[in-house]
C-alpha positions as CSV (number, residue, x, y, z in Angstrom):
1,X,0.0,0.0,0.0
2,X,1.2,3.4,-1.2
3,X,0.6,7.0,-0.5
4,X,1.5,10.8,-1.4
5,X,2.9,11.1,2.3
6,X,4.4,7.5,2.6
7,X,6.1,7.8,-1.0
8,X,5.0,4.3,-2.6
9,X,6.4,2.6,0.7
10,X,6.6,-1.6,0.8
11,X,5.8,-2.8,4.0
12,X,9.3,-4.2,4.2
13,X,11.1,-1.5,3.9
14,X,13.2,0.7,6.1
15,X,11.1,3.9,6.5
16,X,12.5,7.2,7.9
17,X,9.8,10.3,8.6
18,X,11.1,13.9,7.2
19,X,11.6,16.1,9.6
20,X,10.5,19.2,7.6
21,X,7.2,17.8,6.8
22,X,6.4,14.5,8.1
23,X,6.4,12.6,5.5
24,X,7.8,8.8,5.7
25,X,9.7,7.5,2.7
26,X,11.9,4.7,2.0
27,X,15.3,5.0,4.0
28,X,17.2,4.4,1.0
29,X,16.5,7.4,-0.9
30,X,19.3,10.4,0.3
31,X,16.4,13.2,-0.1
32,X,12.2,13.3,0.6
33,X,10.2,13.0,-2.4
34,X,7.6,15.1,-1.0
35,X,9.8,18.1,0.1
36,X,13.2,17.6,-1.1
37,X,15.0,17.8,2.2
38,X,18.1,15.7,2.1
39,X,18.7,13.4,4.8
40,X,22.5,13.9,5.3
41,X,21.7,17.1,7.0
42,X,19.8,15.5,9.7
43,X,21.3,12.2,10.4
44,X,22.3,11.7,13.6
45,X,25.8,11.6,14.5
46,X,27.9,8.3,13.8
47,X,28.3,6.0,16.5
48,X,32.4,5.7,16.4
49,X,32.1,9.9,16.4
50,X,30.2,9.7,19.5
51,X,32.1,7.5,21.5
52,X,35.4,9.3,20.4
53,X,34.1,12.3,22.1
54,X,32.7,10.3,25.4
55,X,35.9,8.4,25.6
56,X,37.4,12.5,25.2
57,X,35.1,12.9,27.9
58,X,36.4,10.4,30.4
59,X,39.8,11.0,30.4
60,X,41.1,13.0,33.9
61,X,41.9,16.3,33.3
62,X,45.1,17.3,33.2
63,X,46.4,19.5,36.3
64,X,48.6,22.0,36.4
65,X,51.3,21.3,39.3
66,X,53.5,24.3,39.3
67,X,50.6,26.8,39.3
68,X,48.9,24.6,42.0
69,X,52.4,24.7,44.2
70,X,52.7,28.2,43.7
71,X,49.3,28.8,45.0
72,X,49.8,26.7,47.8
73,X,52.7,28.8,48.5
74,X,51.1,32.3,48.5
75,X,48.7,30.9,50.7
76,X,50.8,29.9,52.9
77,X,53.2,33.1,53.1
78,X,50.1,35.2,53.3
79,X,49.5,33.2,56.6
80,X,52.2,33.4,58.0
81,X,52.4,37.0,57.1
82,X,49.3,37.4,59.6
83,X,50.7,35.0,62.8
84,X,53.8,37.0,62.6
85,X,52.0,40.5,62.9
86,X,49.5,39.0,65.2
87,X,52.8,38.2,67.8
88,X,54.8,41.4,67.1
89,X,51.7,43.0,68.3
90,X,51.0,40.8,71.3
91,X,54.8,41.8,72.0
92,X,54.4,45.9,71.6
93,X,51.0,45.9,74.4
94,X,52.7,47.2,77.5
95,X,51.9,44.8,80.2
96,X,49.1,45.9,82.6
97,X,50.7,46.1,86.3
98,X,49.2,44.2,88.9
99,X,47.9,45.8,91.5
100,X,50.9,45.0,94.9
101,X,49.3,43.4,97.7
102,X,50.6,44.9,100.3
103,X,50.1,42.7,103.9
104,X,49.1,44.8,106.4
105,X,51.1,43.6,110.1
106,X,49.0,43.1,112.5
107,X,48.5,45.5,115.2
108,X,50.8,44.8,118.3
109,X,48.2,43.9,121.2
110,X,48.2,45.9,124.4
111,X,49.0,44.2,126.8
112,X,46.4,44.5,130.0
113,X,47.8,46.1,132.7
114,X,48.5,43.7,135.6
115,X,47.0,45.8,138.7
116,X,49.5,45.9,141.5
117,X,49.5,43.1,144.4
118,X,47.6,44.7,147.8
119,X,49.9,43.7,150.6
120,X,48.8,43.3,154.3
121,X,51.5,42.7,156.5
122,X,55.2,40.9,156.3
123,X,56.7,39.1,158.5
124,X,60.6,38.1,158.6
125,X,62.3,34.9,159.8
126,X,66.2,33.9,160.6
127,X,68.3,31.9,163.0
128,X,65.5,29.0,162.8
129,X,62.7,31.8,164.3
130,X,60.5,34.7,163.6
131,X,62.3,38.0,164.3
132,X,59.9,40.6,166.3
133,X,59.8,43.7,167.6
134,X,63.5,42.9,169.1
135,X,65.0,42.3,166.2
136,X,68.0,40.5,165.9
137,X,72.0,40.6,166.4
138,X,74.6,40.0,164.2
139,X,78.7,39.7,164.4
140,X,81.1,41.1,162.9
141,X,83.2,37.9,161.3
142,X,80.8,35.7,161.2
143,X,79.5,33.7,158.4
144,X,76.7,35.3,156.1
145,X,73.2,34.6,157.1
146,X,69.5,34.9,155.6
147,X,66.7,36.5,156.1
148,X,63.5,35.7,154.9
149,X,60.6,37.3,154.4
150,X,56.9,36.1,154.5
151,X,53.6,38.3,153.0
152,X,50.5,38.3,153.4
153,X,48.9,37.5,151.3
154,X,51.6,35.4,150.2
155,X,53.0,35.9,146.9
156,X,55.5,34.0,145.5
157,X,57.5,35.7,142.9
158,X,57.0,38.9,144.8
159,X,59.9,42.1,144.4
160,X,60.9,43.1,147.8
161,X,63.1,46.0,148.7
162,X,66.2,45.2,151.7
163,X,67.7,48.2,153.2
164,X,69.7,49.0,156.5
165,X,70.4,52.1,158.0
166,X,74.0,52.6,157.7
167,X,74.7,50.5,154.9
168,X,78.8,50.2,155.0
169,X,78.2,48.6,158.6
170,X,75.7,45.7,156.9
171,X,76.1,43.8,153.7
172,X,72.9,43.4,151.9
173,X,72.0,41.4,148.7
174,X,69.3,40.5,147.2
175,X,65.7,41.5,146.1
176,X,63.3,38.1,146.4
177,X,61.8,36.9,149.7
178,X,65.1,36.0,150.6
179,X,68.2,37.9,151.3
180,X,71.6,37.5,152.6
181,X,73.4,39.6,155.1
182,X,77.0,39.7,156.8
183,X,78.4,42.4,159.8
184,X,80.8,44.5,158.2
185,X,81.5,47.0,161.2
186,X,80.1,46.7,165.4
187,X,78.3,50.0,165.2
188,X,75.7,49.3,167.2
189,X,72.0,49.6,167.1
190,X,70.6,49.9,162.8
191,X,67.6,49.7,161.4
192,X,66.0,47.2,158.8
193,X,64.1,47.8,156.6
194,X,61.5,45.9,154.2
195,X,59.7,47.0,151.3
196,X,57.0,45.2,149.2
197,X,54.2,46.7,147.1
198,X,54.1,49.6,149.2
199,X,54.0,48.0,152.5
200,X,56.7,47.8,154.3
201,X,58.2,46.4,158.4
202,X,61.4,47.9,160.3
203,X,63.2,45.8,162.6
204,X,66.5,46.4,164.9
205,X,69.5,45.2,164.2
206,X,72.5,44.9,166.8
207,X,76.6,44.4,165.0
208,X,78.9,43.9,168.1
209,X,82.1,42.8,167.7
210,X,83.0,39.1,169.5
């Protein structure tokens, strides 16, 4: 079966359509009977051209190592550029002082005043006995002897005050509840006296020569 558009086509025959006007014709013929156009202008492209330029299109790039270093290494001077500004910087800022502690000493505590000892009465002992109103006598050459003296109210670590009345006949030493004496000259009747806290007792004394 033939027609005007199908250009006296056989059923077994290759057929191609026109792409100007439509019209199927035998694939044989180079142009289209009903319009002229020629085939050869609209053919797709050959299969080996094709793959020539996919196999063109899978091939890895070529790269350019020297201008890739060379990047690499303005990058890297630039950044290095900008850690050494960055630390010439950190070393120009003046350190900020710190602020000096400054320990304050401690006040010095006052000490309380201790109130002075009230003293009541003293009484003196020597010779293995409590010396009265008689007092006591003493030679000149003997040996040393002590005195001691007893308060009330008794303290013991007490400052008592020893004196005599004619002091180059007596020898007198100390300034505790005890003290020592010895007869230096036989001048007679002296006086001793004792001092604590205010209070104080006078006794006789008798240096005779033996």
């Amino acid at each position: 079966m033939t027609d005007a558009k199908s250009g006296n086509l056989n059923d077994s025959e290759k057929t191609v359509r026109c792409s100007s006007c439509g019209t199927m014709y035998s694939a044989s013929k180079r142009k289209c009977p009903a319009c002229g156009q020629s085939i050869s202008s609209k053919r797709s492209p050959q299969p080996d051209s094709f793959f020539a330029r996919l196999s063109e299109m899978r091939k890895p790039q070529k790269v350019n190592l020297p201008a890739l270093i060379g990047a690499c290494l303005i990058v890297t001077a630039y950044t290095a550029g900008i850690v050494f500004n960055i630390s010439a910087n950190a070393r120009d800022v003046e350190p900020v002082p710190t602020a000096e502690i400054v320990e304050t000493a401690a006040p010095t505590p006052v000490p309380t005043p201790t109130p002075t000892p009230t003293v009541t009465g003293i009484k003196l002992y020597a010779f293995g006995r409590e010396l009265g109103t008689d007092g006591f006598t003493a030679y000149v050459g003997d040996k040393p002897f002590s005195i001691t003296a007893e308060l009330e109210p008794q303290l013991p670590s007490a400052h008592v005050s020893w004196s005599i009345s004619d002091s180059a006949s007596l020898s007198v030493s100390g300034d505790s509840l005890s003290c020592e004496f010895a007869a230096l000259k036989p001048t007679g009747k002296n006086e001793l006296t004792v001092n604590c806290y205010g209070f104080e007792t006078t006794i006789p004394v008798y240096l005779w020569e033996r």
